[in-house]
C-alpha positions as a LaTeX table, in Angstrom:
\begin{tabular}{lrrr}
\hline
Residue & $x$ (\AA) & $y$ (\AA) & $z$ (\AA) \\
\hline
Unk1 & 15.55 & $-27.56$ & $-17.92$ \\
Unk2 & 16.52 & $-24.37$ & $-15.93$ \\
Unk3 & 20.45 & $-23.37$ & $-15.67$ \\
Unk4 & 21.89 & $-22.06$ & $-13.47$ \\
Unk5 & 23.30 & $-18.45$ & $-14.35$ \\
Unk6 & 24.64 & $-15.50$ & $-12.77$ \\
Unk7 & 23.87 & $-14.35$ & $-9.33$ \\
Unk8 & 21.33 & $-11.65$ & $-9.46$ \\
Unk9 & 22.78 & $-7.73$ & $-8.55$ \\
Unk10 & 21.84 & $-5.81$ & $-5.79$ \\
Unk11 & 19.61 & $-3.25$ & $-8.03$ \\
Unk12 & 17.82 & $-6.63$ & $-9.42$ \\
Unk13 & 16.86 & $-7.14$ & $-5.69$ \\
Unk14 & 15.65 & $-3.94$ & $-5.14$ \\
Unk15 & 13.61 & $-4.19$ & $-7.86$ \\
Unk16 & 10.88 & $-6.05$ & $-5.63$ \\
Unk17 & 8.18 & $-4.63$ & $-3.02$ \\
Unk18 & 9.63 & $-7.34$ & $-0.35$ \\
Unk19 & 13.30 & $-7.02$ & $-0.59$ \\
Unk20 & 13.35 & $-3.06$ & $-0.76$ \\
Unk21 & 13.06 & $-2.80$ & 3.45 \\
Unk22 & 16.48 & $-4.95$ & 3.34 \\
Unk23 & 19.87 & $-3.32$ & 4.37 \\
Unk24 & 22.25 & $-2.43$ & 1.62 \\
Unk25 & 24.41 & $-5.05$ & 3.45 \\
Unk26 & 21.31 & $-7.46$ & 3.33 \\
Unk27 & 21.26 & $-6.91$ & 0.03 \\
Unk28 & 24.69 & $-7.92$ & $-0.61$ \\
Unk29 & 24.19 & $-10.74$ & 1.49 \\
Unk30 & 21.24 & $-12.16$ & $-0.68$ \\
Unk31 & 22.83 & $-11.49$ & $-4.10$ \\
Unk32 & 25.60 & $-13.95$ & $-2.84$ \\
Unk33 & 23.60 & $-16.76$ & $-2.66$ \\
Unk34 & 20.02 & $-16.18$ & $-4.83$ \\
Unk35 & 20.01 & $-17.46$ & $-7.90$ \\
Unk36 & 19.41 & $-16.02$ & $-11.44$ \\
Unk37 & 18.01 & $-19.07$ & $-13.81$ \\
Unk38 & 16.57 & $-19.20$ & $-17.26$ \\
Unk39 & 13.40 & $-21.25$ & $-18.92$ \\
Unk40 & 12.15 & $-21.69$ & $-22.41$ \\
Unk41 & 8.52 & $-21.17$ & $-23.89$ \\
Unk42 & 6.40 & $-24.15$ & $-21.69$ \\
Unk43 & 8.64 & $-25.08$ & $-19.12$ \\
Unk44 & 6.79 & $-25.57$ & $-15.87$ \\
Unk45 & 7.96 & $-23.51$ & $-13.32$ \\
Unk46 & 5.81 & $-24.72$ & $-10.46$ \\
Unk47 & 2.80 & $-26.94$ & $-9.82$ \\
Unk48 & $-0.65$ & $-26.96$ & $-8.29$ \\
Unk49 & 0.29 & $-28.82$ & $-4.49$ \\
Unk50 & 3.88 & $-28.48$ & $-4.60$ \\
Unk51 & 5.68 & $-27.61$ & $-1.19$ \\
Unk52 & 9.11 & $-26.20$ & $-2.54$ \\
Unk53 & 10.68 & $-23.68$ & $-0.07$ \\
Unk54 & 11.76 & $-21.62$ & $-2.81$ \\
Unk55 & 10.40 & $-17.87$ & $-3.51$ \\
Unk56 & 10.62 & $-16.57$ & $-7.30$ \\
Unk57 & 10.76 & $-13.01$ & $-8.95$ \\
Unk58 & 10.00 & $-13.02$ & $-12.21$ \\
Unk59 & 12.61 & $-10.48$ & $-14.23$ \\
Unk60 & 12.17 & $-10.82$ & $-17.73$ \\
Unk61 & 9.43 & $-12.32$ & $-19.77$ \\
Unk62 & 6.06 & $-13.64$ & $-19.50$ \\
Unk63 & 4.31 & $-16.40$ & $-17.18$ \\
Unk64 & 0.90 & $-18.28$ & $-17.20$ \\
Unk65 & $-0.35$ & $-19.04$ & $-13.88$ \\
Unk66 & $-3.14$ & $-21.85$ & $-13.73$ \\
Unk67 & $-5.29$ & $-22.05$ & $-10.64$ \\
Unk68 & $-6.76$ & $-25.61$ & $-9.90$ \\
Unk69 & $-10.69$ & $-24.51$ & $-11.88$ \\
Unk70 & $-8.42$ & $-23.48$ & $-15.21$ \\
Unk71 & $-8.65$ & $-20.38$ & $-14.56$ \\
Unk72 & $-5.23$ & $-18.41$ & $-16.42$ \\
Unk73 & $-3.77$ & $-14.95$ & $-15.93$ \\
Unk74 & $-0.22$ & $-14.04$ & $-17.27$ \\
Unk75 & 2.45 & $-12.13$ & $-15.44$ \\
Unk76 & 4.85 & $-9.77$ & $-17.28$ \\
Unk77 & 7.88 & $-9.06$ & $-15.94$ \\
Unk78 & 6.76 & $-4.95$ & $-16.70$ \\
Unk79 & 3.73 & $-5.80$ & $-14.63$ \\
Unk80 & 2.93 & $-4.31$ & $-11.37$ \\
Unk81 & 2.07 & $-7.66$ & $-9.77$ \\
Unk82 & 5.59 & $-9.02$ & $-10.65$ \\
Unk83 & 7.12 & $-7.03$ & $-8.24$ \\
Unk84 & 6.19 & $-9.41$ & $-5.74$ \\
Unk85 & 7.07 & $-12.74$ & $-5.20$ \\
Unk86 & 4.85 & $-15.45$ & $-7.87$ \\
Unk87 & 2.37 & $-17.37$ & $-6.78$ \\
Unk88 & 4.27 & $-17.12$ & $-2.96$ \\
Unk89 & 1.07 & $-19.71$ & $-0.94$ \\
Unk90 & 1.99 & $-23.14$ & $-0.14$ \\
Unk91 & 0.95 & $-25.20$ & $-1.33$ \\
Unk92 & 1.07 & $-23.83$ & $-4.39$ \\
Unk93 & $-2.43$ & $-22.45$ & $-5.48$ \\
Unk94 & $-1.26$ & $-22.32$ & $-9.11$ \\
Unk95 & 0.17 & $-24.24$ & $-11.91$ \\
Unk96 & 2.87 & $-21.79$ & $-13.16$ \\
Unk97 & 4.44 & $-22.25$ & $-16.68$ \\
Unk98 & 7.25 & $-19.88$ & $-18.83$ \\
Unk99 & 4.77 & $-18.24$ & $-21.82$ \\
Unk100 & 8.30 & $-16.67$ & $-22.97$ \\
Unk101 & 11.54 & $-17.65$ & $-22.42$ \\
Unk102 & 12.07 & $-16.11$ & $-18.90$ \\
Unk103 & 14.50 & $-14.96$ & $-16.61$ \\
Unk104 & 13.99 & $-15.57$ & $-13.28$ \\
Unk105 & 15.32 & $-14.87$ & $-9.29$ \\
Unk106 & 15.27 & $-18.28$ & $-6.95$ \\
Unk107 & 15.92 & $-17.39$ & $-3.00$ \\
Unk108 & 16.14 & $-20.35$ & $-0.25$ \\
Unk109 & 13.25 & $-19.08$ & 1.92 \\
Unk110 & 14.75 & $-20.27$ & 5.00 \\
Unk111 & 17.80 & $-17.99$ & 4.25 \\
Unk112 & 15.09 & $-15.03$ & 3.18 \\
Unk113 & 13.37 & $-15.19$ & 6.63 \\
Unk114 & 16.73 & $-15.73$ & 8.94 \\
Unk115 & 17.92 & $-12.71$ & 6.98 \\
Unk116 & 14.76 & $-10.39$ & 7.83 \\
Unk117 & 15.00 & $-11.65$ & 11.05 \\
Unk118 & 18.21 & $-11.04$ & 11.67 \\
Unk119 & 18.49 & $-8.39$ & 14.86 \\
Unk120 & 21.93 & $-7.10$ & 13.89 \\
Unk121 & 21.12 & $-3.57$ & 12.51 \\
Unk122 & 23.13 & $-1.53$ & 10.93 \\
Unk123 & 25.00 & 1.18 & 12.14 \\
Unk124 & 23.21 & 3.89 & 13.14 \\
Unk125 & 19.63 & 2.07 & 13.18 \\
Unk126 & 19.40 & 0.85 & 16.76 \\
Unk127 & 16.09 & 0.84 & 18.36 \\
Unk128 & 14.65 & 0.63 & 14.93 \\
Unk129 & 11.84 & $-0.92$ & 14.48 \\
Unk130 & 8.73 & $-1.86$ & 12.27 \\
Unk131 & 5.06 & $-1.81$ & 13.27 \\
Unk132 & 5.50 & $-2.45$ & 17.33 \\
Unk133 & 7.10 & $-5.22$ & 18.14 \\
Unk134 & 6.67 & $-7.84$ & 15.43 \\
Unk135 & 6.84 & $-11.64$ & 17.24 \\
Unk136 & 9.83 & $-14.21$ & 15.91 \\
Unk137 & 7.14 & $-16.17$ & 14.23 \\
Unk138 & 3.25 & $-15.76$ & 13.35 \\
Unk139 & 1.02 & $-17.32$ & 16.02 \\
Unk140 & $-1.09$ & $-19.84$ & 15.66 \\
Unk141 & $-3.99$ & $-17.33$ & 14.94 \\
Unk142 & $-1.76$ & $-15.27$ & 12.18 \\
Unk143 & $-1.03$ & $-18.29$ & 10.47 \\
Unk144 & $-4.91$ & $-19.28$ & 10.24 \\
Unk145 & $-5.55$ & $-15.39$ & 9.26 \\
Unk146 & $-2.88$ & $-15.25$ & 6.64 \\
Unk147 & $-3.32$ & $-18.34$ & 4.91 \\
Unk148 & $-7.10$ & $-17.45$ & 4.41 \\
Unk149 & $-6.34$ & $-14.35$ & 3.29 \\
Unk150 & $-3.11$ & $-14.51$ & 1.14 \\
Unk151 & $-5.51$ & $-17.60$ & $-0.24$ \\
Unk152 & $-8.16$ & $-15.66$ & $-1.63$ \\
Unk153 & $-6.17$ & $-12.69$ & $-2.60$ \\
Unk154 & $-4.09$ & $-14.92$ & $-5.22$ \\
Unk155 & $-7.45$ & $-16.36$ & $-6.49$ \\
Unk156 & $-8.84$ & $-12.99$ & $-6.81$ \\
Unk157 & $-11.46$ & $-13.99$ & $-4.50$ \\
Unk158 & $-10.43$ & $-11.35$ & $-1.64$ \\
Unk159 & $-13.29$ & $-10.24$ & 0.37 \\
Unk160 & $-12.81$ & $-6.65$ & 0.49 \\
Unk161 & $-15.94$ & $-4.70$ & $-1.95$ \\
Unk162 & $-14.31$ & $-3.95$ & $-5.44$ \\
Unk163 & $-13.53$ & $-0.81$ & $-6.41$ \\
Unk164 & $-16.74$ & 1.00 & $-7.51$ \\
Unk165 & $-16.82$ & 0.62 & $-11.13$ \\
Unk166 & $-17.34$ & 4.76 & $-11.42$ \\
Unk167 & $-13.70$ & 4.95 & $-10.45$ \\
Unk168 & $-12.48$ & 1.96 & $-12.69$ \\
Unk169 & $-14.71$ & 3.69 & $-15.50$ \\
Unk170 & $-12.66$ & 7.38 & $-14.84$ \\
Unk171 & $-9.65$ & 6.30 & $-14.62$ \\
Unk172 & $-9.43$ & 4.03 & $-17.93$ \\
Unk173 & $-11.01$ & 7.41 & $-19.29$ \\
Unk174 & $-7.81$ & 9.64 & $-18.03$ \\
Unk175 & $-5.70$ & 6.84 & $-19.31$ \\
Unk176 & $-6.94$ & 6.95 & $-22.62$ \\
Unk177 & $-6.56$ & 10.80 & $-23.05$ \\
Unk178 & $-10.20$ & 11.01 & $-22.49$ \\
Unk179 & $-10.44$ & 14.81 & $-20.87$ \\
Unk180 & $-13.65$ & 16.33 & $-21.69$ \\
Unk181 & $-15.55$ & 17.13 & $-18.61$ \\
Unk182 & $-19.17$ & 16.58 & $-20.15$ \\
Unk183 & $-17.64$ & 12.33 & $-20.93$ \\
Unk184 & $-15.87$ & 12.50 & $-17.12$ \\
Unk185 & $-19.43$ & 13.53 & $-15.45$ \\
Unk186 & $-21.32$ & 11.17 & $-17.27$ \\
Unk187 & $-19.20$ & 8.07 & $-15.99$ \\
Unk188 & $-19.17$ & 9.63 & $-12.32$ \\
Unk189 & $-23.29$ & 10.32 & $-12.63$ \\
Unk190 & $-23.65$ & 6.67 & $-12.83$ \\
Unk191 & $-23.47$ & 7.09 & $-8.69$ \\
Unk192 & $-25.81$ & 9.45 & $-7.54$ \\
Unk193 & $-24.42$ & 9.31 & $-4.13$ \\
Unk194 & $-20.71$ & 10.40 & $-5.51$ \\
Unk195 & $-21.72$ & 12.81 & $-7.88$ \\
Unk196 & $-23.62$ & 14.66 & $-4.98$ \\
Unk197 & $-20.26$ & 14.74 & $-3.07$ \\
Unk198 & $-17.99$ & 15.64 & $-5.84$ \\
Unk199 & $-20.25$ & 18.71 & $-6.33$ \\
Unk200 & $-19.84$ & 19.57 & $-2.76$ \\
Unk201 & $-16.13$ & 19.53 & $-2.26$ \\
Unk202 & $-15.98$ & 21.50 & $-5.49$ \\
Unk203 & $-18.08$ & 24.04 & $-3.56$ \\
Unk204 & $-16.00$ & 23.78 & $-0.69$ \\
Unk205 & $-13.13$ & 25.94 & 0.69 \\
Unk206 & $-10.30$ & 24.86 & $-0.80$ \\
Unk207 & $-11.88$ & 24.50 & $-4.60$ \\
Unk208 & $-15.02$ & 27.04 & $-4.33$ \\
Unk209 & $-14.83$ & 29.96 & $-6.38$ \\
Unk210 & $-16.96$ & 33.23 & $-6.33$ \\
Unk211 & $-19.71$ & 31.41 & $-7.85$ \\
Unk212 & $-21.05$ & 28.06 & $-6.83$ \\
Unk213 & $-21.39$ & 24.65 & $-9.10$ \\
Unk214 & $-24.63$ & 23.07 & $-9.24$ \\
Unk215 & $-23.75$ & 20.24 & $-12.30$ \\
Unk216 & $-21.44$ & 17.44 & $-11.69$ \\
Unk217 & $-19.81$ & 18.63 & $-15.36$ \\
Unk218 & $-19.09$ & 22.13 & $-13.69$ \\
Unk219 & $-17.39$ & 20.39 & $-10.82$ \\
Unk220 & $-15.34$ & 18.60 & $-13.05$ \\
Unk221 & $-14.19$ & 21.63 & $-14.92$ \\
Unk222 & $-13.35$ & 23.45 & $-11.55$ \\
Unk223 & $-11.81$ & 20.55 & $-10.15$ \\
Unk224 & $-9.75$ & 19.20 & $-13.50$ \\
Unk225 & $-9.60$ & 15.68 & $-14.60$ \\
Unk226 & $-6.42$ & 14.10 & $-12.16$ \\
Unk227 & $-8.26$ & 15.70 & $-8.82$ \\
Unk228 & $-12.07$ & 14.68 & $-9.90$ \\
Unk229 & $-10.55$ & 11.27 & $-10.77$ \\
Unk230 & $-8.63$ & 11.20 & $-7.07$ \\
Unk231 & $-11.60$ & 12.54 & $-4.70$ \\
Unk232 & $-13.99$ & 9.74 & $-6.65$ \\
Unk233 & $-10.95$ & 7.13 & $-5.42$ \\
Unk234 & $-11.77$ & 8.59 & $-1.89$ \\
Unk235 & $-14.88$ & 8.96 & $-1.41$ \\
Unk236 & $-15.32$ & 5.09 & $-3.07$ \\
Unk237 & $-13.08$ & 3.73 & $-1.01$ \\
Unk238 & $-15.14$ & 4.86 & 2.44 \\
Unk239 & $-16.76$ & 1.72 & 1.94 \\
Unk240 & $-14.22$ & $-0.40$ & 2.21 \\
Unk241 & $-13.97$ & 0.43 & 6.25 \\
Unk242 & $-16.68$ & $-1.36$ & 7.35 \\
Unk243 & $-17.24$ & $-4.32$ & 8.94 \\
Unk244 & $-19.99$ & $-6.70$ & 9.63 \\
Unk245 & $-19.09$ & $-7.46$ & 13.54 \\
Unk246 & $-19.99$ & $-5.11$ & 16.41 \\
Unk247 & $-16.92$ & $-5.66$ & 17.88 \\
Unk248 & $-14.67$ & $-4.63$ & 14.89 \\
Unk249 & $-16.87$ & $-1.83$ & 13.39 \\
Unk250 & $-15.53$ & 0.30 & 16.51 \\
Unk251 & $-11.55$ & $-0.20$ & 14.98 \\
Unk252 & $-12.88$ & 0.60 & 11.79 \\
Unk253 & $-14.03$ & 3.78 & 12.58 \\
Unk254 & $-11.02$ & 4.41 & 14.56 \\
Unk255 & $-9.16$ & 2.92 & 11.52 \\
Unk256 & $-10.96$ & 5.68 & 8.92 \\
Unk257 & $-10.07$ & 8.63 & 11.58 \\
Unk258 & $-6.60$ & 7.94 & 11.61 \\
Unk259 & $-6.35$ & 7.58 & 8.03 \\
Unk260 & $-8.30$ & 10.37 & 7.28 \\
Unk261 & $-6.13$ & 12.72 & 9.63 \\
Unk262 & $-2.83$ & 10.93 & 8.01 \\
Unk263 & $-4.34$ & 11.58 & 4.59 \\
Unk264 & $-5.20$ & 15.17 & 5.90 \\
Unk265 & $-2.04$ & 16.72 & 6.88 \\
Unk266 & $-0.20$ & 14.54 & 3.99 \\
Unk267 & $-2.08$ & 16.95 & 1.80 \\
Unk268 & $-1.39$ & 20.27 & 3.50 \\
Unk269 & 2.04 & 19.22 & 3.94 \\
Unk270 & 2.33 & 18.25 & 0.23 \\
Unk271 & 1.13 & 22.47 & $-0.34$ \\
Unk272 & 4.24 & 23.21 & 1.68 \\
Unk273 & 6.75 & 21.09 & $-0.47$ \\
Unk274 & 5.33 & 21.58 & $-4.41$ \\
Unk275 & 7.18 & 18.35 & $-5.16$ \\
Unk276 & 4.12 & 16.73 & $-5.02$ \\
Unk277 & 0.51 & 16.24 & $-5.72$ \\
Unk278 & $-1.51$ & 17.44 & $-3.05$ \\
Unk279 & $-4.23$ & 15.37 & $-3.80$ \\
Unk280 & $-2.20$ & 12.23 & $-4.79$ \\
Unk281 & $-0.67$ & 12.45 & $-1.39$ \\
Unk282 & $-4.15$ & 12.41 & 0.42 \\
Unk283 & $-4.79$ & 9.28 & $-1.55$ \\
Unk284 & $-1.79$ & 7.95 & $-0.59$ \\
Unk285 & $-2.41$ & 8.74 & 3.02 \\
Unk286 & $-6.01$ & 7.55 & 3.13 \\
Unk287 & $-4.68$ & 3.82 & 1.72 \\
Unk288 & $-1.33$ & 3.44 & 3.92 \\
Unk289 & $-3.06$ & 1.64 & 6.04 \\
Unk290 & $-5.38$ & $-0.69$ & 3.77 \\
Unk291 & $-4.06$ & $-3.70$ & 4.89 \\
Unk292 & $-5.56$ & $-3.47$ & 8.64 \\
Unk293 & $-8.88$ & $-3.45$ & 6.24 \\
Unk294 & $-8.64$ & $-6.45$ & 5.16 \\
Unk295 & $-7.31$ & $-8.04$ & 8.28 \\
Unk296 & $-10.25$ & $-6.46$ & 10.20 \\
Unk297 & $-13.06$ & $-8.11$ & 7.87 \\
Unk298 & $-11.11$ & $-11.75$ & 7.93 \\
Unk299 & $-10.58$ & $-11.62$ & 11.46 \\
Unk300 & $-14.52$ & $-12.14$ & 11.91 \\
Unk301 & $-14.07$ & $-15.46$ & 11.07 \\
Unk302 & $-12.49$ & $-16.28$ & 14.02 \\
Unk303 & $-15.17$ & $-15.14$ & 16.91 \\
Unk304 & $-12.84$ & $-15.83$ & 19.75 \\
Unk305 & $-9.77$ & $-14.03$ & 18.63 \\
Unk306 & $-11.48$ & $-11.36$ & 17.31 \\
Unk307 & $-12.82$ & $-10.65$ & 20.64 \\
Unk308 & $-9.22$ & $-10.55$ & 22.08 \\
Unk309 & $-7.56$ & $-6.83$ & 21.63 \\
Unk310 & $-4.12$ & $-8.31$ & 22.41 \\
Unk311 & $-4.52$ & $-10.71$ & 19.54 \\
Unk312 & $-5.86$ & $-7.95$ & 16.94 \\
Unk313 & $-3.10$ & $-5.49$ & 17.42 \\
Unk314 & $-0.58$ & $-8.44$ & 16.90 \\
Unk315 & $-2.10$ & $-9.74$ & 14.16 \\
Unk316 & $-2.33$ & $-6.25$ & 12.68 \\
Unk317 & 1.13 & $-5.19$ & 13.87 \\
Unk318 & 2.75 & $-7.93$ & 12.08 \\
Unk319 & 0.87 & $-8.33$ & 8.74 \\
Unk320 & $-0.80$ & $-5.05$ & 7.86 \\
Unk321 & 2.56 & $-4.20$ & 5.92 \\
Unk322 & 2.77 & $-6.90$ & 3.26 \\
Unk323 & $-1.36$ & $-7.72$ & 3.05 \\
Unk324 & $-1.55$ & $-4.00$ & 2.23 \\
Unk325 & 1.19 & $-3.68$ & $-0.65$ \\
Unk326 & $-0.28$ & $-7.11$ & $-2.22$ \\
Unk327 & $-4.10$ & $-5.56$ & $-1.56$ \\
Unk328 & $-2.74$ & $-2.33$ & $-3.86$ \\
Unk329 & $-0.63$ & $-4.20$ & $-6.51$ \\
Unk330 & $-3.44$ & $-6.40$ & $-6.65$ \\
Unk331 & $-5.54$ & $-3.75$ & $-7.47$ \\
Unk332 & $-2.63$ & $-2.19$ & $-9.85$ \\
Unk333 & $-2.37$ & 1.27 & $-8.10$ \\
Unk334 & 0.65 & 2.89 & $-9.28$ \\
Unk335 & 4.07 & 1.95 & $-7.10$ \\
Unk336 & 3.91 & 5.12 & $-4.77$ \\
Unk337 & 0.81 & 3.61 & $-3.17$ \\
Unk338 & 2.40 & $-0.20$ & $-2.73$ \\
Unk339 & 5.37 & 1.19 & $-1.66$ \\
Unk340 & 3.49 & 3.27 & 0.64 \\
Unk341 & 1.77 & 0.44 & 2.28 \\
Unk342 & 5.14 & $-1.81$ & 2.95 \\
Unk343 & 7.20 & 0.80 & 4.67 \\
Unk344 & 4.85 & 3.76 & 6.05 \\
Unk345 & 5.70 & 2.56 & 9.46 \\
Unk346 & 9.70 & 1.84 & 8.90 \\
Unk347 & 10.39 & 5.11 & 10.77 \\
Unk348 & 14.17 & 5.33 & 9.97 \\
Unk349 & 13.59 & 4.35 & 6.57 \\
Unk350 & 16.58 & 5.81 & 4.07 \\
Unk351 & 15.76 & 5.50 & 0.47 \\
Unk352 & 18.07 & 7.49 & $-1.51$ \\
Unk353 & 18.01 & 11.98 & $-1.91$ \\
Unk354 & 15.36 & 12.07 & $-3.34$ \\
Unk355 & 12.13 & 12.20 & $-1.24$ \\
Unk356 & 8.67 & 10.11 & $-2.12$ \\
Unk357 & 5.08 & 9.44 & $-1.61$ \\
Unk358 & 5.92 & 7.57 & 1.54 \\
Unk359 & 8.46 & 10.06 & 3.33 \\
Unk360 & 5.37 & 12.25 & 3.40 \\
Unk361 & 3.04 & 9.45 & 4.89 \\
Unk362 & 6.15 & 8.96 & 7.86 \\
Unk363 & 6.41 & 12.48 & 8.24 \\
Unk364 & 2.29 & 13.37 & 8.28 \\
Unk365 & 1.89 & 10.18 & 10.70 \\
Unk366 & 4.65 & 11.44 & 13.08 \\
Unk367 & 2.33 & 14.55 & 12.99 \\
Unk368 & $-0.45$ & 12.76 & 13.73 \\
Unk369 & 0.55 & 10.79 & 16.77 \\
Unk370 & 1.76 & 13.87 & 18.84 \\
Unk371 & 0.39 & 14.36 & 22.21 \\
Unk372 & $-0.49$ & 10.48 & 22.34 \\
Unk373 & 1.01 & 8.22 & 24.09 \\
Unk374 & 1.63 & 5.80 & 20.67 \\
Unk375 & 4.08 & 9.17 & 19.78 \\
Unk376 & 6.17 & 8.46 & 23.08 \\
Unk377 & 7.48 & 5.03 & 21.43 \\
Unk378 & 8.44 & 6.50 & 17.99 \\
Unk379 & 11.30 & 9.02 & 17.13 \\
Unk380 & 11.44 & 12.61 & 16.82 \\
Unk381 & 10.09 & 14.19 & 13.09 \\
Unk382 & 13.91 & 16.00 & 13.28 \\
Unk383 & 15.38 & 12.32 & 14.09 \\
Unk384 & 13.71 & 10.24 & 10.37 \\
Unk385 & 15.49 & 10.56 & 7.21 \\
Unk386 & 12.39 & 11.24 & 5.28 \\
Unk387 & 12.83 & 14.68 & 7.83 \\
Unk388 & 15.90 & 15.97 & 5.99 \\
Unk389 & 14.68 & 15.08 & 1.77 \\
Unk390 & 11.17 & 17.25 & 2.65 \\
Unk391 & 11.10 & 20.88 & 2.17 \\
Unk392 & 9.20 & 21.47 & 5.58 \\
Unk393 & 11.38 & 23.88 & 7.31 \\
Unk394 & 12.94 & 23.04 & 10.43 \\
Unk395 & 10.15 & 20.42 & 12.11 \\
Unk396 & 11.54 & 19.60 & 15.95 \\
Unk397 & 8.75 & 18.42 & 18.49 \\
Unk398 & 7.75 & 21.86 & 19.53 \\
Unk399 & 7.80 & 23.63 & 15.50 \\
Unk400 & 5.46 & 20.47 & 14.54 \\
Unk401 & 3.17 & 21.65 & 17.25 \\
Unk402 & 3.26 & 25.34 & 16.05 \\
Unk403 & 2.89 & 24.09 & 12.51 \\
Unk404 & 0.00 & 21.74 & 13.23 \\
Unk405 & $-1.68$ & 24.69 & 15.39 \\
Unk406 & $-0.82$ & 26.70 & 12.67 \\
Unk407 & $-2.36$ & 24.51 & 10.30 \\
Unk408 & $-5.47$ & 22.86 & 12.45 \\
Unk409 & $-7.91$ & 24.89 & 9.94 \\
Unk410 & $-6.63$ & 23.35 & 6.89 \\
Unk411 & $-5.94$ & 19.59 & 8.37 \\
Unk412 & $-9.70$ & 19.98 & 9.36 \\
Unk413 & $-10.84$ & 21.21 & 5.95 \\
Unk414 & $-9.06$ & 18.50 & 4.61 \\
Unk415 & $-10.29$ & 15.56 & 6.84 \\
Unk416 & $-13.82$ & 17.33 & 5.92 \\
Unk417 & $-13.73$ & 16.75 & 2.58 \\
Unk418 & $-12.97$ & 13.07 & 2.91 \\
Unk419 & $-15.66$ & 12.69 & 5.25 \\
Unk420 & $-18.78$ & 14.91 & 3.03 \\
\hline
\end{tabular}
């Protein structure tokens, strides 16, 4: 039987992808009322069908799900994936049973969505808002999209292409210690078509030396393990921003501009602030937006809505935040990335001194939308709190300008090497 324990804390909330966009007074709101239970080795947690309007974080210990074909994965409390909520579809896709004794967050899910839904901001945070104007409830349309989708995604069935298995194969490599660059080229000569890429951008201007590389192993030595391992990552995930419709292969490539331009100036911004990884932060930029991926290849299913605009940019609007964090826990990319993906577009975002992966992407996208008529709706670079924890100098309206002219070569050296 479960019992009943404590209420969970504040900084146990926080410690999940969905709850981190709360208010600190949200916060204290929801610890009042969610509640912190315990189960032994084999209790059942959940079952396959069941209609419970409860959502559960898993914080300590180990769970089996079961999907309806027997087919079991566990869930560590340590893992990436537990940072959202479990098996969140209903009807519940999976049978879900304690492996461990367990420790584990309950929330009313009516209370969860009245509370993100509340419209009384806090102080200071009027006019904010999230991805356009999100509707009250999904329509008819989301509801068909999402259920598909969030389907497949727990049953690891999602129909976005894998990762190419070159980038699996490198990174397990730089995990394991693995750093000679004869071993590296070998796993990334396994695609012909990446290799030939990774040799270029190692020739290019902002890695070419006096001499130019000709072997994939001399790239790899010029370019060092981490950055070889990140331009595979992009140059892999290209693929993923197709589509098979006429209609939606045009917001693709519009989709794969902007996120190359984002990805772009995150990097040259990153040189100016040597907190961070300029090359992590282009990776970070290019996948912000990953989630209007997969909404864009699911939304082909539906030939009449997909040939609506109106009903695209809603469905986008509202879901491309949470489809994209599960997307990149799913595919366990480290936490800057999900993060990333949840809150790029929470403009007044205020997480804390320190600055992150996703302060950058706010920052490089406020860039990006200058001069359009998208950056007429959003606040001023000086207005953001991600503004004040980056080392960027002062950047009002009109110094953004002069830094992007400033900077146009480098953004476009940048967005060149994604695109080679």
């Amino acid at each position: 039987m479960d019992r009943s324990t404590l209420h969970p804390s504040v900084d146990e909330l926080k410690r999940f992808i969905p709850l981190q966009a709360l208010s600190a007074q949200q916060l204290e709101l929801l610890a009042g009322v969610a509640e912190k239970k315990q189960a032994a080795p084999y209790h059942l947690l959940m079952d396959i069908g069941s209609d419970d309007q409860q959502t559960y974080f898993l914080l300590d210990g180990t769970l089996t799900l079961i999907s309806k074909d027997d087919h079991e994965r566990e869930i560590r409390a340590d893992d990436r994936s537990a940072k959202s909520p479990i098996a969140q579809l209903r009807p519940r896709q999976y049978q879900v049973k304690c492996k461990t004794h367990v420790s584990y967050i309950t929330i009313d899910n009516e209370y969860l969505e009245n509370l993100t839904r509340n419209h009384n901001v806090p102080a200071g945070l009027e006019g904010y808002e999230v991805s356009g104007e999100t509707p009250a409830q999904l329509t008819s349309f989301e509801d068909q999209l999402s259920s598909r989708l969030l389907a497949d995604l727990e049953q690891d069935c999602l129909q976005l292409p894998s990762l190419p298995e070159v980038a699996i194969r490198i990174g397990r490599a730089l995990e394991d210690g693995v750093s000679d660059a004869n071993q590296i080229a070998e796993l990334i000569q396994i695609d012909p078509v990446i290799t030939a890429k990774l040799i270029k951008a190692a020739n290019s201007a902002f890695y070419g030396g006096r001499n130019p590389v000709e072997t994939c192993s001399a790239a790899v030595v010029r370019l060092g393990g981490d950055v070889t391992h990140k331009l595979v990552l992009s140059y892999a995930l290209k693929e993923l921003f197709q589509s098979d419709s006429e209609l939606l292969q045009k917001r693709m490539q519009d989709l794969w501009k902007h996120s190359t331009h984002v990805a772009a100036i995150c990097y040259v911004l990153a040189k100016q602030d040597r907190r961070f990884k300029p090359e992590h932060a282009m990776l970070v930029g290019l996948l912000h937006d990953i989630g209007v991926v997969a909404i864009l290849n699911y939304a082909k299913h539906f030939p009449n809505e997909s040939t609506q605009p109106k009903m695209i940019d809603q469905a986008t609007s509202s879901m491309r935040a949470q489809i994209g964090s599960m997307i990149l826990n799913n595919w366990r990319f480290p936490t800057d990335f999900v993060v990333t993906a949840l809150e790029a577009e929470e403009w007044l975002r205020n997480k804390g001194d320190e600055p992150d992966y996703c302060d950058l992407v706010i920052i490089a996208q406020l860039h990006s939308y200058i001069g359009n008529n998208k950056g007429l709706h959003l606040p001023a670079i000086d207005e953001v709190p991600a503004h004040s924890r980056l080392e960027l100098g002062e950047l009002t309206p009109r110094m953004s300008l002069k830094i992007l002219e400033q900077a146009k070569d480098q953004i476009a050296h940048a967005q060149s090497l994604l695109n080679i």
